[in-house]
Each structure stands twice: as structure tokens, then as C-alpha cells.
N, C-alpha and C positions, 0 to 999 in steps of 0.2 A: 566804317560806321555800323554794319552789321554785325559786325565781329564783336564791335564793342558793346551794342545791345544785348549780342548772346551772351556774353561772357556777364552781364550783371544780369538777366536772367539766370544762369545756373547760380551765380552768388546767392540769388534769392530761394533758390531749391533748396542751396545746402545749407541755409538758414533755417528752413521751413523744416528740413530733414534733421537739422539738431536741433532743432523747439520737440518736433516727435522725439524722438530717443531722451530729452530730459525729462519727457511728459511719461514714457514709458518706464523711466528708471526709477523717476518717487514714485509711480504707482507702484513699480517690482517691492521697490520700498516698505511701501504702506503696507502692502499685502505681505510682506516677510515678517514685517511687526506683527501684525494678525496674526500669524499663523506663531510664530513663537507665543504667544501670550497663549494661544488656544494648547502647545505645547504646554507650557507652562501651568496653564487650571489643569490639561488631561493628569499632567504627572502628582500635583498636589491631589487631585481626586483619585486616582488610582492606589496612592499611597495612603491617603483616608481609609477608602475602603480597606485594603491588605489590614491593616492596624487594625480596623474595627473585627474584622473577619477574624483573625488570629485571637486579639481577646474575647471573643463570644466563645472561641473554639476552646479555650483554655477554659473555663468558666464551665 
């Protein structure tokens, strides 16, 4: 009887332990999407600038 309580005990840990890790993974997620997109303005602005900078320089 003990053994069988322990035993759905840990079931319920390693339940509780894979809800954390899927709870951790969309947020790695989220936050990888963020950070590309923040990638993604730096390089479009980086490249703005260069462009603007080169034809003021020409000029």
C-alpha cells in the first residue's frame, strides 16, 4: 500500500516536472522570437544607416 502511494506520488512530480520544462520551453520560445525580430530591426537599421551615411558621403 505504501509503495503504491509512493509510486503515484513521484508520477505526480514528474508530471508537475514536465508542465515546468514545457512552461520553460515556450517561454525559451517567446523570447528567441524576440530576440530575432530585435535581430532583425538591428540589421534593417544598421543597414539604413550604412546607405544613408555612404550617400551623404558621396554627395
Amino acid at each position: 500500500m505504501w509503495m503504491k502511494i509512493k509510486k503515484e506520488e513521484e508520477q505526480e512530480e514528474r508530471e508537475e516536472e514536465n508542465k515546468r520544462k514545457m512552461g520553460r520551453q515556450t517561454l525559451i520560445k517567446v523570447v528567441d522570437e524576440q530576440v530575432e525580430k530585435m535581430r532583425m530591426l538591428m540589421i534593417t537599421t544598421t543597414t539604413t544607416t550604412t546607405t544613408t551615411t555612404t550617400t551623404t558621403t558621396r554627395q
